[in-house]
N, C-alpha and C positions, 0 to 999 in steps of 0.2 A: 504494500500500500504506500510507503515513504518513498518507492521505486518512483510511482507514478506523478507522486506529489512533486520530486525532484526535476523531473522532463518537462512538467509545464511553467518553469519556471523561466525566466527569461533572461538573456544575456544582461548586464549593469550599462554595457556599451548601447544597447539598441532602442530605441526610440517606442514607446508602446504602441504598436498599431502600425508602423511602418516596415516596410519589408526591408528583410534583410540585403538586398542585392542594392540598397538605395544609397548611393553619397551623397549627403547632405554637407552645403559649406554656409556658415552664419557669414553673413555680407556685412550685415551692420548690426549695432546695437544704439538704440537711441534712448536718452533718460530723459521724461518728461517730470517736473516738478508741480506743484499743485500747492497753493500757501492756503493752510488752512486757521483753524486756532490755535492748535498745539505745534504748528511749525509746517514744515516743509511734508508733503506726502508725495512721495518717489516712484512713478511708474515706468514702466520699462515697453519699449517697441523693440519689435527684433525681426530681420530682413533675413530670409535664409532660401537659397537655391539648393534644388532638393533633384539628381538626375540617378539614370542608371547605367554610366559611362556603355550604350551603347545607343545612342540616338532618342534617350529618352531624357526632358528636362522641364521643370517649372519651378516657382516662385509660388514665394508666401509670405503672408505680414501678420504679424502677434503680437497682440499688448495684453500684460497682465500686471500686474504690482511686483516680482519677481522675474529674475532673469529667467531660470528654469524653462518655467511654463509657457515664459511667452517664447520660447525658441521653440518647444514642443509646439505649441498653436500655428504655429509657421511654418514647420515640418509640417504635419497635419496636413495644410491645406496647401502650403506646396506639393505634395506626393497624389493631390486630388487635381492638378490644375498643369496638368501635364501635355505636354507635346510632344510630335514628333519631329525629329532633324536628321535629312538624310543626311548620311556620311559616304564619303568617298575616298576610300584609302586612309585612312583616319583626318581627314580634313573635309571641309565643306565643297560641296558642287560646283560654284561658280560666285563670284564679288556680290556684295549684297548689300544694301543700305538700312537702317531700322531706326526710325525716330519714336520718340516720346519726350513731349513739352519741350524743354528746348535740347533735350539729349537728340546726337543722331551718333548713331553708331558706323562705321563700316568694316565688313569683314571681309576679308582676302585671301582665298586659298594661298596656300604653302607648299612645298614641298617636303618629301619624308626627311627628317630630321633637322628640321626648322625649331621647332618647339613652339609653346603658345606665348605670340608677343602680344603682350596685353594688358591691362592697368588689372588692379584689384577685382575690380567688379566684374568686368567682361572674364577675368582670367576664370574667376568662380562659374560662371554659367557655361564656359565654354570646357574645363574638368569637369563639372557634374556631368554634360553630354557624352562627353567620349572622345572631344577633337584632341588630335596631340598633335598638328602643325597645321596652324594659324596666322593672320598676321589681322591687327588691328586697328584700329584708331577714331579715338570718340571727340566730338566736335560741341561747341557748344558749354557745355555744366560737365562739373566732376562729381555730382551728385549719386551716390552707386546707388541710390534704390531707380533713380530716373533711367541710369546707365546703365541698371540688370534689363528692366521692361523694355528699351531700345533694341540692348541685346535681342532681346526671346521674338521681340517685334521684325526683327533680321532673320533670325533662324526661322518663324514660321513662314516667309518667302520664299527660301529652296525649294528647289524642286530637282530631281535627276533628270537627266538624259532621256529615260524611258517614259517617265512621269509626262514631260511635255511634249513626247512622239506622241503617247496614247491623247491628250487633249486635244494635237490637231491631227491626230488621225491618220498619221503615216508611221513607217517604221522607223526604231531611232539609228538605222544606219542612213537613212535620206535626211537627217536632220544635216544643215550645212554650217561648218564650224567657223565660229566668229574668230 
């Protein structure tokens, strides 16, 4: 009976409710203040990219009065608000642009053994995905939660090769190479 009790027990490392195969990277943490009677009341945002280093990635936002739980709430709902991004040889398909408010992002394939050149933020969304040679550069704000949603706002525009033969309806060897 203590066999069983033992197995459902859960790693210290894992997130409750989140799956195992999930890298999750905290982007930010922001402390809001709150001036009450008895002083200052401390709450906590927490910004965290949440992928499954093969073409799977999303974002999430958590406020709680503790850091914990609002990283957990951000996991959570990042691991629910998920995308997909094709990969190609471990990098992306083709150059891509992605804005949000005044963030714009653009991403640039690479070549194998480039590695990912990237600021903070982009770097997090683009290991949570799977990319391992990237090239970057964000325009605009250095704001990373504006500069993660640009990101994800980029990566949900690729598309392969085969993807936009099948939309116009020809084979992707008649596609003609730019």
């Amino acid at each position: 009976m203590s066999n069983s009790r033992s197995n459902s027990r859960r790693n210290k490392n894992e997130e409750p409710g989140l799956p195992s195969d999930l890298i999750d990277r905290v982007v930010k943490i922001k402390r809001c203040a709150a001036v009450v009677k008895g002083g200052r009341r401390f709450s906590f945002a927490a910004m965290v990219v949440v992928g499954n280093a093969n073409g799977q990635v999303g974002w999430g936002y958590g406020k709680a009065n503790e850091v914990p739980p609002s990283v957990q709430k951000a996991t959570k709902q990042a691991s629910r608000s998920m995308i997909h991004v094709p990969l190609v040889e471990g990098s992306i398909p083709h150059q891509v642009w992605g804005h949000f408010g005044a963030a714009k992002v653009v991403l640039i394939p690479a070549g194998a053994g480039t590695g990912i050149i990237a600021g903070q933020a982009v770097r997090a969304v683009c290991e949570a995905c799977g990319i391992h040679d990237i090239l970057t550069k964000s325009y605009g704000t250095n704001n990373p939660v504006t500069l993660v949603k640009a990101t994800l706002d980029a990566m949900s525009k690729l598309r392969t090769r085969e993807q936009i033969a099948a939309l116009r309806g020809i084979a992707p060897e008649d596609l003609i190479e730019a």
